[in-house]
C-alpha positions as CSV (number, residue, x, y, z in Angstrom):
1,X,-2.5,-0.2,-21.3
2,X,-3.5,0.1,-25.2
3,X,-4.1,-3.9,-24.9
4,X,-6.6,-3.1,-21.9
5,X,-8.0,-0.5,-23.4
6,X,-9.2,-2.4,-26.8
7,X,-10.0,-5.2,-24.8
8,X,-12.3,-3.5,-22.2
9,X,-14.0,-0.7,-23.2
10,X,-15.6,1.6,-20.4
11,X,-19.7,1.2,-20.2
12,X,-21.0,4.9,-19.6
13,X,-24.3,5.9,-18.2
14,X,-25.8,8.6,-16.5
15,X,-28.8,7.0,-14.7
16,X,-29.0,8.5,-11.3
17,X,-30.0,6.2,-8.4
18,X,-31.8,9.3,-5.4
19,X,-33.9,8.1,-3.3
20,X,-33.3,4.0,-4.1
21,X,-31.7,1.4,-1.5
22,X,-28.9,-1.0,-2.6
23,X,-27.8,-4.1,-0.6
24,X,-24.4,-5.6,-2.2
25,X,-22.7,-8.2,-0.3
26,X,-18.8,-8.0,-0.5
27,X,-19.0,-4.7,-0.7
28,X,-15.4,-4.6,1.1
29,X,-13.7,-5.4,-1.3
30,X,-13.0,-6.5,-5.1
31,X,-15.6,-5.6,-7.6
32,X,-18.3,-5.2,-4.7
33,X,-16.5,-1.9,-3.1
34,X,-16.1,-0.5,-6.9
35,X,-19.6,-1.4,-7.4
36,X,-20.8,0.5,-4.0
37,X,-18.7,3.5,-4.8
38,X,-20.5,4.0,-8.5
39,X,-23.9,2.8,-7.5
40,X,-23.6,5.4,-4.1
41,X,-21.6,8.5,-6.2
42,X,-25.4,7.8,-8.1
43,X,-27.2,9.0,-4.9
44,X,-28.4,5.8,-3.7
45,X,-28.5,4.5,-0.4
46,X,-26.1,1.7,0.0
47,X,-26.2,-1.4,2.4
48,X,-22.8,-3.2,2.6
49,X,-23.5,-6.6,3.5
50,X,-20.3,-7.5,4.9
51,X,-18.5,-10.5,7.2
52,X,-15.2,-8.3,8.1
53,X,-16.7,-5.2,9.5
54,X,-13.0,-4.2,9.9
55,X,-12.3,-3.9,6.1
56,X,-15.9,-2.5,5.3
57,X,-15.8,0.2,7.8
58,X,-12.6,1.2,5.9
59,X,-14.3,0.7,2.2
60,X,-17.0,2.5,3.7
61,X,-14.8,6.1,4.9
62,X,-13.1,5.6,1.2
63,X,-16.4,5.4,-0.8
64,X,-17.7,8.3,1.2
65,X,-14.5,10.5,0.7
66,X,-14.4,9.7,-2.6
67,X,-18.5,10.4,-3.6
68,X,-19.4,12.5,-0.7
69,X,-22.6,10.0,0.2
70,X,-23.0,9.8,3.9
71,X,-25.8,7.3,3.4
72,X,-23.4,4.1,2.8
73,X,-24.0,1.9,5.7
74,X,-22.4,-1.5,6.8
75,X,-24.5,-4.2,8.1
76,X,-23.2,-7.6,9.6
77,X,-23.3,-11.0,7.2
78,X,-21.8,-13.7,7.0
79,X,-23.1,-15.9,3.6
80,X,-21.8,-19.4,5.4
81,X,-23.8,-19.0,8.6
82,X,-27.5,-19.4,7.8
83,X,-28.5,-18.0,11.4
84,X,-26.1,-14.8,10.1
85,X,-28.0,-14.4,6.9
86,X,-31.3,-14.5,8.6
87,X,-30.5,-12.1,11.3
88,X,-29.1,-9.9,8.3
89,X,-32.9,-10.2,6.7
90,X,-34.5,-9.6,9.9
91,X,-32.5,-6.4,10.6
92,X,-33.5,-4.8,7.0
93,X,-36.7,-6.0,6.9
94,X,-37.1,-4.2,10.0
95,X,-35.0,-1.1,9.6
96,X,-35.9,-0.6,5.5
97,X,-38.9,0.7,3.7
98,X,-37.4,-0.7,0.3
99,X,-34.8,-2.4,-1.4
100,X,-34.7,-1.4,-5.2
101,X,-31.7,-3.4,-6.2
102,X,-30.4,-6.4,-4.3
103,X,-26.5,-7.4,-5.7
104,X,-25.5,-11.2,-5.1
105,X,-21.7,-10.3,-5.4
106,X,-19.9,-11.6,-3.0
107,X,-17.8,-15.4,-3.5
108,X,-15.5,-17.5,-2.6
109,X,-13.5,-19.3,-5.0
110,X,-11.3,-22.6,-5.3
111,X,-10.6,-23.0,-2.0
112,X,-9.4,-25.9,0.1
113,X,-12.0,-28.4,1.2
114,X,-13.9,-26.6,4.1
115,X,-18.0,-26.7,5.4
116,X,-20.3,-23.8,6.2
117,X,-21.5,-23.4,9.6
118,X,-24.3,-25.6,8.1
119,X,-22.1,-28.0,6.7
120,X,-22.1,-27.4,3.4
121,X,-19.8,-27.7,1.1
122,X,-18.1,-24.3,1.2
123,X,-18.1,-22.9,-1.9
124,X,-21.6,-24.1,-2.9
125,X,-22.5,-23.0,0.5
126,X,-21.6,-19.4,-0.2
127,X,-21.5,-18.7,-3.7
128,X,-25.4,-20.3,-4.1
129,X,-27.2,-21.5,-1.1
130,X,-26.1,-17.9,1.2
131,X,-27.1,-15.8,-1.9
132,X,-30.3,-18.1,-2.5
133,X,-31.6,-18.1,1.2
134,X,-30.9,-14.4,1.5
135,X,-32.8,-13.4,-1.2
136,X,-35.8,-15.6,-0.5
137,X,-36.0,-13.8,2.7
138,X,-35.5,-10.5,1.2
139,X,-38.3,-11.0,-1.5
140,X,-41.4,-9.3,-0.1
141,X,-39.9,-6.0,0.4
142,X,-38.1,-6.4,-3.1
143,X,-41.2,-6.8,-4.7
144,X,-42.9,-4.3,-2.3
145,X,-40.1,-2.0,-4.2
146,X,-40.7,-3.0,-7.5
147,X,-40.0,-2.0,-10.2
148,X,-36.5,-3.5,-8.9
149,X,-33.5,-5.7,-10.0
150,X,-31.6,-8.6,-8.4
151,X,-28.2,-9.3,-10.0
152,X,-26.4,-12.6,-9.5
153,X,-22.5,-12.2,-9.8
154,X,-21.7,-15.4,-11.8
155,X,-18.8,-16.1,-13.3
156,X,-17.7,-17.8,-17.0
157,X,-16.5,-20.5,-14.8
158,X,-20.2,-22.3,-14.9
159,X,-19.1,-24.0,-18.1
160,X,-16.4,-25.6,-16.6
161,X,-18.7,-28.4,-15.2
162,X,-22.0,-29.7,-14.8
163,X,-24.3,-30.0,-11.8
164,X,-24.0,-33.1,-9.5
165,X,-27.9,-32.9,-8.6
166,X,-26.9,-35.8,-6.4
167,X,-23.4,-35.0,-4.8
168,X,-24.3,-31.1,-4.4
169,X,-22.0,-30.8,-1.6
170,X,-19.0,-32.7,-3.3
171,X,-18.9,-35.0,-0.4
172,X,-17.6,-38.1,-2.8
173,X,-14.5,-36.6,-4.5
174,X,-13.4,-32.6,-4.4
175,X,-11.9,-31.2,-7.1
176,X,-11.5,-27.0,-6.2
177,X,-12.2,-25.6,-10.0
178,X,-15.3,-28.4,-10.8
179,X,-16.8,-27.2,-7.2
180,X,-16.1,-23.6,-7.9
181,X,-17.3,-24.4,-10.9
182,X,-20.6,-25.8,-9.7
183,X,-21.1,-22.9,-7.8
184,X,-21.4,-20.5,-10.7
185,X,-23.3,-22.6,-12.6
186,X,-25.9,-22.8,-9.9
187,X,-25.6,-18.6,-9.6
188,X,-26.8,-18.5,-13.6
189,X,-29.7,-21.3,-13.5
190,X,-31.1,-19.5,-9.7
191,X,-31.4,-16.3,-11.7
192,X,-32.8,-18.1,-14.6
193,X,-35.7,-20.0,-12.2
194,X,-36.0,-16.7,-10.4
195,X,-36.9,-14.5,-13.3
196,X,-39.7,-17.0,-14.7
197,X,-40.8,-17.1,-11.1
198,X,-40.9,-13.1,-11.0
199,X,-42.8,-12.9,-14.2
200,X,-45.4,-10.2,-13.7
201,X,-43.8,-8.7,-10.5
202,X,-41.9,-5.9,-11.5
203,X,-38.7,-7.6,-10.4
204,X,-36.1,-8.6,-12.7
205,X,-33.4,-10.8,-12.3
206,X,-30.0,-10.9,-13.8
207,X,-26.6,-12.7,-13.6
208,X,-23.2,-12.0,-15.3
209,X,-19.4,-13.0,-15.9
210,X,-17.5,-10.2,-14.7
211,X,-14.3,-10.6,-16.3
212,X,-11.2,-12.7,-15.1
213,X,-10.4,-9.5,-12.8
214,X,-7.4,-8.9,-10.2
215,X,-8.9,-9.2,-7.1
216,X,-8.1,-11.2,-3.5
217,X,-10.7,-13.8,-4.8
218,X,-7.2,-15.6,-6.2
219,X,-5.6,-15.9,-2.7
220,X,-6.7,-19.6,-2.5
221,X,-4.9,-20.4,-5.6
222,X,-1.3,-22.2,-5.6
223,X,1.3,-19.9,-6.0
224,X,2.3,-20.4,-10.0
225,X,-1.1,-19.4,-10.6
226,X,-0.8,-16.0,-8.7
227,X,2.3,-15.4,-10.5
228,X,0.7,-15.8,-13.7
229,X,-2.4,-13.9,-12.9
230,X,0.2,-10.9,-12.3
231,X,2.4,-11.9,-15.3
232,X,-0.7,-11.6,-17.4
233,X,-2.1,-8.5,-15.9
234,X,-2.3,-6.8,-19.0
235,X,-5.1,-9.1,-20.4
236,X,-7.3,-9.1,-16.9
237,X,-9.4,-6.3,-15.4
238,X,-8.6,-4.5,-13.2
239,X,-11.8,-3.7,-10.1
240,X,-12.9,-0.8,-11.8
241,X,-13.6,-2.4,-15.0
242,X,-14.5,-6.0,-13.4
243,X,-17.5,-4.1,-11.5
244,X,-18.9,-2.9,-15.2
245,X,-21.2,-5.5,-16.3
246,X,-22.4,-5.5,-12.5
247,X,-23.4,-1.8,-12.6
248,X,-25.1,-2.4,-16.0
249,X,-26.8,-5.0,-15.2
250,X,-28.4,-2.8,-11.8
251,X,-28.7,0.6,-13.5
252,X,-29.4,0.4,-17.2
253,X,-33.0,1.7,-18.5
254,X,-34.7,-1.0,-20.4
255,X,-33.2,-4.4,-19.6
256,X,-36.3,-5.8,-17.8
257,X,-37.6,-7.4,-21.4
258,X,-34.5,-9.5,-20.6
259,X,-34.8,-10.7,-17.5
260,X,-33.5,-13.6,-16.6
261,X,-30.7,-13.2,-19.1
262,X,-26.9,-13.4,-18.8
263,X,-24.2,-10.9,-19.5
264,X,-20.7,-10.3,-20.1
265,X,-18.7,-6.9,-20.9
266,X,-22.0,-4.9,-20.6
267,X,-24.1,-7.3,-23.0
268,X,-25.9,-10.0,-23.5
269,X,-23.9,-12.9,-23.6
270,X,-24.3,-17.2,-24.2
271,X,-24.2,-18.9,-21.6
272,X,-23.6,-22.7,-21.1
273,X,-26.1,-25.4,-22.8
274,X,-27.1,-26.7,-19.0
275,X,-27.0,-23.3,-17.0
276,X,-29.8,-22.8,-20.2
277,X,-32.0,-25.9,-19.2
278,X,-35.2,-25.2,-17.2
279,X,-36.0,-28.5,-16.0
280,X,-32.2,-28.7,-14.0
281,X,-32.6,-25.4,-12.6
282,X,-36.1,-26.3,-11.3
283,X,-34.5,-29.5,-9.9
284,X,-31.3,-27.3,-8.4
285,X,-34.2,-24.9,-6.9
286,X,-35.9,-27.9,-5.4
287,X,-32.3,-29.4,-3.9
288,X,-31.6,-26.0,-2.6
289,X,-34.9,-25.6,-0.9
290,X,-34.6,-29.1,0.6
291,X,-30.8,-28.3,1.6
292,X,-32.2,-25.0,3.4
293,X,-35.4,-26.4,5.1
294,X,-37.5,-23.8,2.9
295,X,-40.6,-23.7,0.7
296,X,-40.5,-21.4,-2.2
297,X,-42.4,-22.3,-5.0
């Protein structure tokens, strides 16, 4: 515990949150649920954008006995079903009068070969074309609520690999890590594009490495690796502290001169030479809009 506690020290902050709207997906679980339960004990409305409505109902009854906020709702999505994640947008565009802060936080990671319902490849289906489609949907009202924030959960696995512009859905060879891989590096260059895209709007856009944190996002992974994720415990986070850099980047005063930026452990942080390059993120925006049948310039 004294290793964990040098390692990761606790962010503090005392913004309150009455009277805003939060959609987090994956709030069920993980580092979403701890994020929901700090954002709501704030006073804000929260939206969990779930697929299992069986586990979120139960997050749900926790974060409200724990906080005492009775305005934590659940609403149905599923991030590898496009007709899902438009219903979703249709339903709060319909049923909201704002969303302040829009959390991109749910994932999937190194999993077995699979295809969204779309037939993308999994991983990039979820991680970046779910949270990309959902937020271009969402935009209007999140600039109708401006000033607001969208944060993109990335991870520190974007430098792992590049960006196969060309083989996006990893349909000529698979390897679990590059495509997870992929994935995150496409989270940091979307929030990148976004943010020079939101210029002027009063919406600012952030992504972020949470931390290599104990969570069920390992289940994929072959057992030896589980073993040593436990073994090693000491030197990962735990939810609580995984969720930090997540609430920072939503509730901190004064990060909007930075938008667009990447963090780690409740700062600014370096990210990878190519999730820094304009020109592939406007060519991964392009790709993803072609992918989704969209026009977002």
């Amino acid at each position: 515990m004294y290793c964990r506690s040098i390692c990761f020290q606790r962010w503090s902050c005392e913004e309150r949150l009455d009277g805003q709207t939060v959609i987090i997906t994956g709030a069920n679980t993980g580092i979403g649920k701890e994020t929901a339960r700090d954002l709501a004990a704030r006073g804000a409305r929260i939206i969990m954008a779930c697929r299992d409505l069986e586990r979120a109902e139960e997050a749900r009854l926790d974060i409200l006995e724990d906080t005492g906020n009775e305005n934590v709702v659940i609403r149905k999505l599923d991030l590898s079903d496009s007709r899902s994640i438009r219903a979703f947008a249709e339903l709060i565009n319909k049923e909201e009068k704002k969303v302040n802060i829009l959390i991109n936080n749910a994932g999937i990671m190194m999993c077995p070969y699979s295809k969204t319902a779309d037939g993308y490849e999994m991983q990039f289906g979820v991680n970046h074309l779910g949270h990309f489609l959902l937020t271009y949907l969402l935009l209007d009202l999140i600039k109708w609520s401006a000033p607001a924030r969208i944060v993109v959960v990335a991870s520190v696995a974007h430098t792992w690999t590049g960006i196969q512009l060309e083989d996006l859905n990893s349909e000529s060879s698979y390897d679990t890590m590059k495509a997870y891989g992929q994935s995150k590096l496409a989270n940091v260059l979307f929030a990148r594009a976004l943010a020079k895209k939101l210029e002027g709007t009063g919406v600012s856009v952030f992504s972020l490495h949470p931390g290599v944190v104990q969570s069920d996002l390992w289940r994929h992974q072959h057992q030896c690796i589980q073993v040593a994720v436990k073994i090693f415990r000491i030197f990962t986070k735990t939810t609580v502290e995984g969720a930090q850099t997540t609430i920072f980047c939503a509730v901190q005063p004064g990060l909007e001169s930075q938008s667009g930026g990447y963090f780690s452990d409740c700062a600014p942080a370096r990210c990878s030479r190519t999730a820094s390059d304009d020109d592939v993120a406007q060519k991964l925006w392009d790709r993803s809009c072609n992918m989704l049948g969209i026009t977002w310039q």
